[in-house]
DOKEBA-726023 format. One record per residue (C-alpha): x, y, z. Coordinates in nm, 4 decimals. Example, Ala and Ser with C-alpha at 12.3 -4.5 7.8 and 13.67 -1.06 7.14 Angstrom:
! residues 2
        xx        yy        zz
    1.2300   -0.4500    0.7800
    1.3670   -0.1060    0.7140
//
This chain:
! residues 165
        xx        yy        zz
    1.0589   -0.7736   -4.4413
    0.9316   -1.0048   -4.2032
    0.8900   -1.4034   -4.3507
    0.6466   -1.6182   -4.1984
    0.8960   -1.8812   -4.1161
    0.8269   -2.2695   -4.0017
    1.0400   -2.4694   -3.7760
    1.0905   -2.8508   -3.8100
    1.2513   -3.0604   -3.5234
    1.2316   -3.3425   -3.2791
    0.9844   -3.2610   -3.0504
    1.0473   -3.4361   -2.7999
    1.4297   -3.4235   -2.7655
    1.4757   -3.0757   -2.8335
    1.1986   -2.8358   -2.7716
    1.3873   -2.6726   -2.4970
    1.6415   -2.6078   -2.7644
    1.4025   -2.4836   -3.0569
    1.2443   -2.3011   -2.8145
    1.4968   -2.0933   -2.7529
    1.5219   -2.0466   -3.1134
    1.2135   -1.9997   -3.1785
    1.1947   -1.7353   -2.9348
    1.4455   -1.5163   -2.9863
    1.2888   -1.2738   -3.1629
    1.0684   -1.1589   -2.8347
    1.4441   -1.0498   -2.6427
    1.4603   -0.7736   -2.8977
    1.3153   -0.4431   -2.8726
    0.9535   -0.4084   -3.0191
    1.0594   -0.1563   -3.3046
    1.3142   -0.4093   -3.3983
    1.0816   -0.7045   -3.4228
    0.9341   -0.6441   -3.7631
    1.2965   -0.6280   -3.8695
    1.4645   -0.8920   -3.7053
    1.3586   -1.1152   -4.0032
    1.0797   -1.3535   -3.9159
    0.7458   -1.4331   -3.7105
    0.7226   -1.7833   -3.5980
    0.3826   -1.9102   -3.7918
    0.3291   -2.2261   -3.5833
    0.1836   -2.2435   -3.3265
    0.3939   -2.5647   -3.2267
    0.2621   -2.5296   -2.7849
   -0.1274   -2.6618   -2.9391
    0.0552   -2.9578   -3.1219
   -0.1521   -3.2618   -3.0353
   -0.0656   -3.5898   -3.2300
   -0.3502   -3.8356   -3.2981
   -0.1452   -4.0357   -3.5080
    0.0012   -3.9587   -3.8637
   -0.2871   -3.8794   -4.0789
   -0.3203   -3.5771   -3.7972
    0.0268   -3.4639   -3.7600
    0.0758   -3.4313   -4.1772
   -0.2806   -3.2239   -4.1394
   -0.1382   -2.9969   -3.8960
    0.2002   -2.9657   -4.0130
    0.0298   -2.8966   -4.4236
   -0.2181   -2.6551   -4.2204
    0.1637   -2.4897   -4.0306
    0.3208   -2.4780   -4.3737
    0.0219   -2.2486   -4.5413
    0.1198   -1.9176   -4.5351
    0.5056   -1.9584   -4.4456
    0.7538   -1.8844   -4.7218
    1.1081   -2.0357   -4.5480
    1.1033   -2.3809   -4.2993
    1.4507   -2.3760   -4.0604
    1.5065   -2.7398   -4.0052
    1.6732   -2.7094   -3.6028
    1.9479   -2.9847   -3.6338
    1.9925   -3.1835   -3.2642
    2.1784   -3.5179   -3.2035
    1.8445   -3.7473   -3.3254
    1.6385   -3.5043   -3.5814
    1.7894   -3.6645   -3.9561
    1.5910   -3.9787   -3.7997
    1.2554   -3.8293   -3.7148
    0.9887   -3.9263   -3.9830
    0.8029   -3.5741   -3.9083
    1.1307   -3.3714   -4.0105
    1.1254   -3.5817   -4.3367
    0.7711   -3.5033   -4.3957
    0.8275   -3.1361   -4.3630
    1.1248   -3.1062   -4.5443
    0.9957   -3.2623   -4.8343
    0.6479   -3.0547   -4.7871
    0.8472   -2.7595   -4.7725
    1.0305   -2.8013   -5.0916
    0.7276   -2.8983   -5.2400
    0.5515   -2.6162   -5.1727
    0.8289   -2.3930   -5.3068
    0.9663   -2.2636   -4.9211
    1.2746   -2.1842   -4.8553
    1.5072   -2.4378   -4.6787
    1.7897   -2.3659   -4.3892
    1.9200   -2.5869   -4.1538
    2.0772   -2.4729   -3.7644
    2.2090   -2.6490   -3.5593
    2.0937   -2.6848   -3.2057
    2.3570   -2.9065   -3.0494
    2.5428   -2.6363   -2.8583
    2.2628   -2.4739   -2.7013
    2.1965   -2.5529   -2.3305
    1.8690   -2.7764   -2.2346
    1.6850   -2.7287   -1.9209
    1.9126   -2.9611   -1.7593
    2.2210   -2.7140   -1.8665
    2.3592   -2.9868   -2.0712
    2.4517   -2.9749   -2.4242
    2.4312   -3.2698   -2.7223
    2.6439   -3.4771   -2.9643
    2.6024   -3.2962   -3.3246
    2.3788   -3.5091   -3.5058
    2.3879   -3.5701   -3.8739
    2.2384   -3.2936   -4.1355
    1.9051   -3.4281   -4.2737
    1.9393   -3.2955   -4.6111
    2.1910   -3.5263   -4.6557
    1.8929   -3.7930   -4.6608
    1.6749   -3.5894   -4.9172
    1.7830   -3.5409   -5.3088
    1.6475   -3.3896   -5.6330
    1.7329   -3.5191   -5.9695
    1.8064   -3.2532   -6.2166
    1.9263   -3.3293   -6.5997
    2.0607   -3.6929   -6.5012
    2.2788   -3.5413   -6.2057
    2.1579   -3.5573   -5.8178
    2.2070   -3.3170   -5.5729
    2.1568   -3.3614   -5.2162
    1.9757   -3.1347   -5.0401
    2.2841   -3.0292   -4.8770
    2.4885   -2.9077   -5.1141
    2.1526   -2.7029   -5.2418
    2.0335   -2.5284   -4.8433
    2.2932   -2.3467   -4.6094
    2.2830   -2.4764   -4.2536
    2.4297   -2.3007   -3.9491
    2.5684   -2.3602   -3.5904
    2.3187   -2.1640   -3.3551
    2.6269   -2.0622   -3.1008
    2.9242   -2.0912   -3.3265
    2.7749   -1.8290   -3.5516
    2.5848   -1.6325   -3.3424
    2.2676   -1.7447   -3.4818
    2.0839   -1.4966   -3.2352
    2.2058   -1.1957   -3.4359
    2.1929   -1.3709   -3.7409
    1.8872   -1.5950   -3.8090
    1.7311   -1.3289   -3.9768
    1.9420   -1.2964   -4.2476
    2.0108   -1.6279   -4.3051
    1.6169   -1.6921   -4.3069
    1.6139   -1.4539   -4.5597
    1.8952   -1.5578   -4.7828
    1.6669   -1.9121   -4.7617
    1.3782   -1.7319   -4.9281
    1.5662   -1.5323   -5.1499
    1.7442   -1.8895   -5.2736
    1.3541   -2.0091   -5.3205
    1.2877   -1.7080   -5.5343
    1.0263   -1.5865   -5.2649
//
């Protein structure tokens, strides 16, 4: 089954990187596509930001509908107020949660990054007295270590199966 699927990152470092993420899905063959595990729901190219009351609008209006949000992991995204917002949208809403990371992938410029720190080490949930990171809860992958092109789809839905979606 397809999941509507949202993908959190830092713009403007690394949308040559998500977009290749993002996009993968239109290299397969058509009667694959349904099966290949998700349909991008944002529509991230119309993204104008008017300041933050707008961006948490559009990323709330992004979120409706989606049942998993893949956090895309580059050298500068744990630091990116936006990424916080949607992670913590996303797990309130009840989505499931995966990171990748992006470092390895080639940006226009054929250039790779340095692996930047996983975000859900910043976020945490309190349950009976204990805390537990976000990271120890959501999986998070390397995009070309494991072959994330033949795999994001089951590892997007592994996220929503975790949720209970």
């Amino acid at each position: 089954m397809a999941r509507q699927t949202f993908f959190s990152f830092h713009f403007e470092r690394d949308v040559w990187r998500a977009a290749n993420v993002r996009n993968s899905w239109r290299y397969q063959k058509e009667s694959e596509r349904q099966d290949f595990g998700f349909w991008d729901a944002a529509k991230w190219e119309e993204t104008k930001r008017k300041g933050e009351d707008a961006v948490h609008k559009w990323i709330d209006d992004q979120l409706k509908g989606t049942s998993v949000t893949v956090v895309l992991i580059g050298s500068e995204t744990s630091t990116r107020p936006y990424v916080g917002y949607e992670i913590k949208q996303s797990y309130s809403r009840g989505n499931g949660l995966l990171g990748v990371y992006i470092h390895n992938i080639k940006d226009v410029d054929q250039k790779t990054c340095a692996k930047g720190p996983n975000p859900f080490d910043s976020w945490s949930i309190t349950e009976n007295g204990i805390k537990k990171y976000f990271s120890t809860l959501f999986a998070t992958y390397d995009w070309v270590n494991d072959d994330g092109r033949s795999n994001i789809g089951g590892w997007i839905e592994a996220a929503a199966k975790n949720a209970g979606r």
